[in-house]
C-alpha positions as semicolon CSV with decimal commas, in nm:
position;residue;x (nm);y (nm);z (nm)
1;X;0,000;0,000;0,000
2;X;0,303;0,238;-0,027
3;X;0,190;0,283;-0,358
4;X;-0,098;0,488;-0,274
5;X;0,092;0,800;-0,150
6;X;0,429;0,774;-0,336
7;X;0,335;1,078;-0,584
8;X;0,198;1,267;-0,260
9;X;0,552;1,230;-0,074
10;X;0,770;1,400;-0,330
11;X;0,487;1,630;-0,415
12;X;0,732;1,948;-0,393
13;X;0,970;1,787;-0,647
14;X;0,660;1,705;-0,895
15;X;0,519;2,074;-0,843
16;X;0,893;2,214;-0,894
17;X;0,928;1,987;-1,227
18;X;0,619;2,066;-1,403
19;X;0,506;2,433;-1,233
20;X;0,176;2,255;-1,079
21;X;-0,066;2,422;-0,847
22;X;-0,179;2,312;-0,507
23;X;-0,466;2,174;-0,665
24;X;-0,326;1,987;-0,959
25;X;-0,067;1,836;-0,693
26;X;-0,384;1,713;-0,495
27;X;-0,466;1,510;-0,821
28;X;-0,168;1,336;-0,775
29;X;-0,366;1,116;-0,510
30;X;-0,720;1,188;-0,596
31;X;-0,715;1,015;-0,936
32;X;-0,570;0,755;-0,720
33;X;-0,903;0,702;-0,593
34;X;-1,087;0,704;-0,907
35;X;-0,901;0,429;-1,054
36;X;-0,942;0,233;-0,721
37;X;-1,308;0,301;-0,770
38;X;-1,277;0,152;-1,120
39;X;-1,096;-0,153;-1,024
40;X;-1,289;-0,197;-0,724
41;X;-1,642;-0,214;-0,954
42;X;-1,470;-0,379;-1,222
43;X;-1,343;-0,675;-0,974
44;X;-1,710;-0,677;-0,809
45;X;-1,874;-0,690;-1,250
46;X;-1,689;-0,991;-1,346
47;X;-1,670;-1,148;-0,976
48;X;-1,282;-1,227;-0,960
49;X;-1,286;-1,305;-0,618
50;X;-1,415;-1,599;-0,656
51;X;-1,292;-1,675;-0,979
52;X;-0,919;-1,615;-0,902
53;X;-0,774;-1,689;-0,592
54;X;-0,731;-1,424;-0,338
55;X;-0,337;-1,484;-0,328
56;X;-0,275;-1,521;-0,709
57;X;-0,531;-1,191;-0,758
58;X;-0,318;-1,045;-0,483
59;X;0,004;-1,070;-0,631
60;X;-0,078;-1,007;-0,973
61;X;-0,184;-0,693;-0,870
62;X;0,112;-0,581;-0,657
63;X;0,291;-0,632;-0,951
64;X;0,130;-0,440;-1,185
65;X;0,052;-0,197;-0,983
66;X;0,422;-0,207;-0,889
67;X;0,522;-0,154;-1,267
68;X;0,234;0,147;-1,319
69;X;0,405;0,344;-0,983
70;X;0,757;0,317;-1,154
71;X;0,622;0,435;-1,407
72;X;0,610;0,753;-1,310
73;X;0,957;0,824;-1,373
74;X;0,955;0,727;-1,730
75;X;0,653;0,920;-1,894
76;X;0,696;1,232;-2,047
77;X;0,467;1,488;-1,824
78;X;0,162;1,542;-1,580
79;X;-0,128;1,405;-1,758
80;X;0,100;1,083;-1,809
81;X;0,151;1,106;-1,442
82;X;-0,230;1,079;-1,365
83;X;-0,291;0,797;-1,604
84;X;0,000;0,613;-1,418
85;X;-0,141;0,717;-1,076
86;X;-0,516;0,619;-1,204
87;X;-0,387;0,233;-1,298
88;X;-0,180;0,196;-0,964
89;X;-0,561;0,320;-0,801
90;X;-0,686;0,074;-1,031
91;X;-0,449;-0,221;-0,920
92;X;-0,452;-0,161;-0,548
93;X;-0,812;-0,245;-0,579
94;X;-0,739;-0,612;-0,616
95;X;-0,482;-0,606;-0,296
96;X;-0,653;-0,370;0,003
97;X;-1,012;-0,578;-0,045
98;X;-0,896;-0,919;-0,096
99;X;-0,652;-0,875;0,157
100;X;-0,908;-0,835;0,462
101;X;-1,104;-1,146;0,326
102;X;-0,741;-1,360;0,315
103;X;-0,718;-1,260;0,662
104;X;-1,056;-1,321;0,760
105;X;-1,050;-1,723;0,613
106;X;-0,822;-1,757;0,949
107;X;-1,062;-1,615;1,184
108;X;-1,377;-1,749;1,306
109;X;-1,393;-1,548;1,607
110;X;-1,208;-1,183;1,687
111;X;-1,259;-1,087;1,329
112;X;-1,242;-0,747;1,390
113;X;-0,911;-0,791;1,555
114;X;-0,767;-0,955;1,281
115;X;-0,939;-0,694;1,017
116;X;-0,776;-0,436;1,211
117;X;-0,446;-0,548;1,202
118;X;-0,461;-0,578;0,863
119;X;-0,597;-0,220;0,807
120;X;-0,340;-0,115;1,020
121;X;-0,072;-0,266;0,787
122;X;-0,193;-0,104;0,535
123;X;-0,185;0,268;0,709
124;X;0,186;0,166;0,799
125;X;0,233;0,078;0,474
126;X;0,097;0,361;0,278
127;X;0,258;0,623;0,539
128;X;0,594;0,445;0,429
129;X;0,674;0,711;0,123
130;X;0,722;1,013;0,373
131;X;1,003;0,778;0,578
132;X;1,186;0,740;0,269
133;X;1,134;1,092;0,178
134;X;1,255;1,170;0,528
135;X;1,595;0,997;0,469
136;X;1,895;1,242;0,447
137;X;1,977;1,319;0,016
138;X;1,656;1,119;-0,055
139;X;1,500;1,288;-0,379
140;X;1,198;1,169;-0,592
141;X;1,344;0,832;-0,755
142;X;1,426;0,631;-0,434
143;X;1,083;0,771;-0,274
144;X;0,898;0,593;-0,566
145;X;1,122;0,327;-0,652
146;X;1,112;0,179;-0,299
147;X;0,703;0,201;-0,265
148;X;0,782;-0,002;-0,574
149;X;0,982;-0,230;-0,476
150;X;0,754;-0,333;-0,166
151;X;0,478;-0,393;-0,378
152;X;0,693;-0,654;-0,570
153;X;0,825;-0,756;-0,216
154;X;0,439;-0,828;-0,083
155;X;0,396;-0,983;-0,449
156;X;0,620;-1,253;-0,396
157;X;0,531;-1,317;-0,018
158;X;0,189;-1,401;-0,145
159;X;0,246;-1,594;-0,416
160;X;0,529;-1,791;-0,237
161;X;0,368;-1,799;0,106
162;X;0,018;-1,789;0,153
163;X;-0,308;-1,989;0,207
164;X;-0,666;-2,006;0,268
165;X;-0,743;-2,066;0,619
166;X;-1,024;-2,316;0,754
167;X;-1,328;-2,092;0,739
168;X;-1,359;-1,970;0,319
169;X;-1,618;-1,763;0,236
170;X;-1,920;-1,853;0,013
171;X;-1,933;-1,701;-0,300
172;X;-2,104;-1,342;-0,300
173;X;-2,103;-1,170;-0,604
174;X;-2,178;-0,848;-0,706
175;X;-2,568;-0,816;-0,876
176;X;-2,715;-0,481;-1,030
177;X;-3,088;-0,642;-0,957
178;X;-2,953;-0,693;-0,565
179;X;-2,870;-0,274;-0,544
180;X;-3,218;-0,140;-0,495
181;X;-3,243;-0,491;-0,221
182;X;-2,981;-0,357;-0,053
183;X;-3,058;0,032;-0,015
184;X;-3,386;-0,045;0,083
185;X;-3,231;-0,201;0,418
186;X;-3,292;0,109;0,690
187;X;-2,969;-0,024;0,877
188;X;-2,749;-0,055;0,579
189;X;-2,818;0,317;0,496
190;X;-2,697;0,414;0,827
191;X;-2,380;0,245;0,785
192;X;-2,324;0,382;0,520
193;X;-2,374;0,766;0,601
194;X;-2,181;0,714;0,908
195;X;-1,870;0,524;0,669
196;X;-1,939;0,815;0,439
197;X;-1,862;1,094;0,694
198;X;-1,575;0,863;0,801
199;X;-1,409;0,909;0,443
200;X;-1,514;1,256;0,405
201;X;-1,223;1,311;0,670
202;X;-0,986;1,032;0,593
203;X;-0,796;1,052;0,279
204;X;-0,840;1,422;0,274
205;X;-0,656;1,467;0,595
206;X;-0,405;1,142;0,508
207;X;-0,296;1,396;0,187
208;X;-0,271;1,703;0,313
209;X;-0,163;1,648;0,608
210;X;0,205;1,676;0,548
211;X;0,190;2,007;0,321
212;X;-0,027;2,130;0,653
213;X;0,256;2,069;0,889
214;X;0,507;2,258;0,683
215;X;0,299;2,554;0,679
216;X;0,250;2,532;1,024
217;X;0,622;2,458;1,072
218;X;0,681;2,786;0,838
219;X;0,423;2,998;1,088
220;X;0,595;2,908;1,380
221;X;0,750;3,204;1,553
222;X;1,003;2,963;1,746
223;X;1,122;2,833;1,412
224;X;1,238;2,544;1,598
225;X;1,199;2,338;1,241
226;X;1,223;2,419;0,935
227;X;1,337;2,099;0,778
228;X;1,146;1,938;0,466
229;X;1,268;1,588;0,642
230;X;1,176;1,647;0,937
231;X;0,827;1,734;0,851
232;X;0,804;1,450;0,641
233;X;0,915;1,204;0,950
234;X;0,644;1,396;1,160
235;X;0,364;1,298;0,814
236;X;0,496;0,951;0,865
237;X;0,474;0,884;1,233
238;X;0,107;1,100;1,180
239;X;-0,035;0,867;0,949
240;X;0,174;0,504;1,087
241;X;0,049;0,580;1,435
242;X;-0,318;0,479;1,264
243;X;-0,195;0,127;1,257
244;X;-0,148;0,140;1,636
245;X;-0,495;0,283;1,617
246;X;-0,666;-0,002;1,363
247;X;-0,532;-0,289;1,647
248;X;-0,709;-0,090;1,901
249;X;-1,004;0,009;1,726
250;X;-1,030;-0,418;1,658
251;X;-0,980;-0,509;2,038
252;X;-1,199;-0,231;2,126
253;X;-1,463;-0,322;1,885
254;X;-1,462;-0,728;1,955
255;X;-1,533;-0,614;2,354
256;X;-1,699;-0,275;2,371
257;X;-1,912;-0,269;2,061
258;X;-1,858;-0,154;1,719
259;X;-2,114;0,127;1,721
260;X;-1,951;0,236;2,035
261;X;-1,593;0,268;1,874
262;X;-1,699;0,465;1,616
263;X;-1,906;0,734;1,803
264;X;-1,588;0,786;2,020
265;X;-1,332;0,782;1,684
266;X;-1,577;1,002;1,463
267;X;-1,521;1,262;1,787
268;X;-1,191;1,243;1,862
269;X;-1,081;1,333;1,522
270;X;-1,357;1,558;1,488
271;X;-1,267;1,754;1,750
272;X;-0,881;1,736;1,554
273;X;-1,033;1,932;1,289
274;X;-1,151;2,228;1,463
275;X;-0,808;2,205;1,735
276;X;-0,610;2,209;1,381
277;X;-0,701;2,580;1,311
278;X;-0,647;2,678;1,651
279;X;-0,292;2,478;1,715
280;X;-0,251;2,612;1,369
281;X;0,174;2,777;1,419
282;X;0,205;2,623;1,795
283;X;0,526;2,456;1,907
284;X;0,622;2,170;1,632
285;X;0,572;1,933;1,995
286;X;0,228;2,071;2,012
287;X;0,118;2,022;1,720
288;X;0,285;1,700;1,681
289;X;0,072;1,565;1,945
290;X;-0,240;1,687;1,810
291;X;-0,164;1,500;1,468
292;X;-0,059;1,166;1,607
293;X;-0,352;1,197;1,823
294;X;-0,589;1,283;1,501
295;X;-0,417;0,999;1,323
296;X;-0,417;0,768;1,573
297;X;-0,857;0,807;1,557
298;X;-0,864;0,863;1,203
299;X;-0,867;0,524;1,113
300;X;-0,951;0,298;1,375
301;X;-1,306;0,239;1,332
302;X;-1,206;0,268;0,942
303;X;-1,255;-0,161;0,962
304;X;-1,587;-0,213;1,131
305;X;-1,789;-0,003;0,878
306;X;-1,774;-0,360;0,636
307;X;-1,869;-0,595;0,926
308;X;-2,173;-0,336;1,062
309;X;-2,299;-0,328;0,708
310;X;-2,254;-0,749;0,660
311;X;-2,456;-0,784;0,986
312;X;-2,732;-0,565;0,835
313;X;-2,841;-0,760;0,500
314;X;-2,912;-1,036;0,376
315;X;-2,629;-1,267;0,285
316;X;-2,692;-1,319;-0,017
317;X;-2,655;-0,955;-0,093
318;X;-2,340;-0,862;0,096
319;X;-2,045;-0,899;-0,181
320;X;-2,352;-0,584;-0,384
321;X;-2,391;-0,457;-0,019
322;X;-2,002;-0,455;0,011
323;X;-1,910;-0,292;-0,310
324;X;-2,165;-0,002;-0,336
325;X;-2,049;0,081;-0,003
326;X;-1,731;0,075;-0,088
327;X;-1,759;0,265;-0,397
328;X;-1,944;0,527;-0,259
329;X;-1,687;0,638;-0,006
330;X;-1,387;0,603;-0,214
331;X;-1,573;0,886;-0,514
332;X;-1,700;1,109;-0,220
333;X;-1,268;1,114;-0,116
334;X;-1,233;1,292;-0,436
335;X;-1,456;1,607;-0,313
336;X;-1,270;1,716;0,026
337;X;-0,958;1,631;-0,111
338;X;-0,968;1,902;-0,375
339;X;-1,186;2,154;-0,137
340;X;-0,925;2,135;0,137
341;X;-0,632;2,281;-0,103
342;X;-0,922;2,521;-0,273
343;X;-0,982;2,663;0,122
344;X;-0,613;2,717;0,174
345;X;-0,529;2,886;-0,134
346;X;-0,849;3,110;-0,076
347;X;-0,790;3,157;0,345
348;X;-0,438;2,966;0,425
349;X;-0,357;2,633;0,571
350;X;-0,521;2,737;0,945
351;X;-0,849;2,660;0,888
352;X;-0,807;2,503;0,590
353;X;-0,899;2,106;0,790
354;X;-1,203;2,245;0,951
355;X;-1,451;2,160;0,711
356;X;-1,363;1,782;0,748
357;X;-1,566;1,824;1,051
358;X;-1,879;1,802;0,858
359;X;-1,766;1,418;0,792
360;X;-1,754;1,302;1,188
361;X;-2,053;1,498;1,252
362;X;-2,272;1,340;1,034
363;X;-2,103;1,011;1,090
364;X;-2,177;1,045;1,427
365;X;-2,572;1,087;1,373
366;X;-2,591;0,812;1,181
367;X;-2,432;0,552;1,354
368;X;-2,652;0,698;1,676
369;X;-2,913;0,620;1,497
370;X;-2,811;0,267;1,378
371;X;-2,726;0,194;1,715
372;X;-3,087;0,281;1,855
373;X;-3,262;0,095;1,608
374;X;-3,074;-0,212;1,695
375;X;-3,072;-0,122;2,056
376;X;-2,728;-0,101;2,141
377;X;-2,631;0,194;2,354
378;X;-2,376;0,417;2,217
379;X;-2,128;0,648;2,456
380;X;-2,305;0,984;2,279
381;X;-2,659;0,833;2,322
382;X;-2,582;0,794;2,683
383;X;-2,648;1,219;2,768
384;X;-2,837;1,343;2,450
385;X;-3,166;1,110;2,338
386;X;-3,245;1,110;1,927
387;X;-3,547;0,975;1,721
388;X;-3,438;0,618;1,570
């Protein structure tokens, strides 16, 4: 998953070569998304889950999406850029899904454990460009050619390595005649505004993040850093502390609840939004904290939004249930992500995070409202009553 941010970690270098704008930059990762989109319903269309195997799809995959990221380095200009960044998006989609359903052939019980280890790899994994970037003489080549290199390494580990556990899933594939089943399930909407709030934050904040720190860092009055590297280690341990937070969020989740976890995720790094602005130029320590602490909750209810929404159909409709869900959140990325740059060219980078609070606000009313119509009793629901 290094692939997904290797164009966003040597985003100065690309701007400097080719005269981009903040927002053209931001494309850099946003068409990312698109082609995951793409792959994502393309995969679900002609079911290859079920008729490849999850390691062979896995690896072929890595690899080519290994080979399109490398790319990058070859082709002429931008626009060759995004169509290399669009087919990496367009690869990963046949490593991040299958992936949790590998893991999940192991597990019969503490699923959401296990799925949030896995996410949490994958947060590790794509925060892994800004360590390389933070690397003393590290320019634009090694930064992409090592994402590269391990997706090829993962490739091979698959291929050579790994098995189905004891509990395989029945095939579910993807039906247009089972969409209008599945959005007519009350409890399956719900999960699906509250994921949808939950990526209206995410990748918005995952991008910008570093180019927010460095403005900060340039704000500053104690000037206490003013070191490209050092920012980028600081976007690394920011986004890498979320894996900390996906094995948490799992544990959490298996013993407290999963509608529980997100209501207190979806206001932790809600709140981050709004303390962004006002930490906005505070000591690099200070604001440090605040961004681990943000990406620490960013992502660690990130895995239970898939099991909520397979507890809340039928099963013969969850691979449809899965994949509209999944597509949904990963076009609705593409909106914030080119707002946020759009505020801070307009206002600066201060208050330029603060409209991601719309995401765990309305997050947060719709899982409240899951949770009271299946009767579970969420930490916000405990002080403030709402209509189911």
């Amino acid at each position: 998953m290094s692939l997904w941010f290797s164009a966003s970690a040597v985003t100065p270098q690309l701007r400097s070569i080719w005269g981009l704008t903040t927002a053209e930059a931001g494309w850099l990762t946003t068409i990312v998304q698109l082609g995951f989109v793409f792959g994502t319903a393309t995969a679900a269309i002609l079911n290859l889950a079920d008729v490849i195997p999850s390691g062979r799809l896995f690896s072929i995959c890595a690899l080519m999406g290994a080979l399109a990221n490398a790319s990058i380095l070859a082709v002429p200009g931008y626009s060759s850029v995004l169509v290399m960044r669009f087919l990496t998006g367009f690869f990963l989609a046949g490593v991040y899904p299958p992936a949790m359903k590998m893991t999940a052939t192991w597990f019969k019980t503490e699923r959401g454990l296990a799925i949030g280890v896995i996410v949490g790899a994958l947060t590790v994994g794509k925060a892994t460009p800004y360590f390389v970037r933070a690397i003393p003489h590290v320019g634009l080549r090694p930064v992409v050619l090592a994402s590269s290199f391990g997706a090829l390494i993962a490739a091979i580990l698959v291929a050579t390595g790994y098995r189905d556990g004891p509990y395989p899933f029945a095939p579910r594939p993807f039906s247009w005649r089972q969409v209008s089943d599945v959005v007519r399930v009350r409890e399956w909407r719900l999960a699906t505004s509250s994921y949808l709030g939950h990526m209206f934050e995410l990748y918005a904040f995952w991008t910008w993040v570093p180019t927010f720190l460095a403005a900060s860092v340039r704000q500053s009055s104690a000037g206490l850093v003013r070191s490209q590297r050092l920012v980028a280690l600081l976007a690394f341990a920011t986004i890498a502390i979320g894996g900390a937070g996906s094995v948490w969020g799992g544990l959490f989740a298996d013993r407290r609840g999963r509608e529980r976890l997100v209501t207190i995720s979806l206001l932790v790094s809600g709140t981050c939004c709004i303390l962004s602005g006002l930490l906005f130029g505070a000591p690099i320590w200070v604001l440090g904290a605040l961004a681990m602490t943000w990406g620490f909750f960013v992502i660690a209810d990130s895995a239970q939004f898939s099991t909520l929404v397979t507890e809340s159909v039928p099963t013969h409709t969850v691979g449809t249930a899965l994949t509209v869900q999944t597509s949904l959140g990963f076009l609705l990325t593409m909106l914030p992500m080119q707002l946020v740059p759009i505020i801070a060219q307009r206002t600066g980078w201060r208050w330029a995070f603060a409209i991601l609070a719309l995401g765990p606000i309305a997050g947060i009313a719709a899982i409240r409202r899951f949770a009271s119509l299946r009767g579970v009793v969420s930490p916000a629901s405990m002080s403030v009553s709402t209509e189911p």
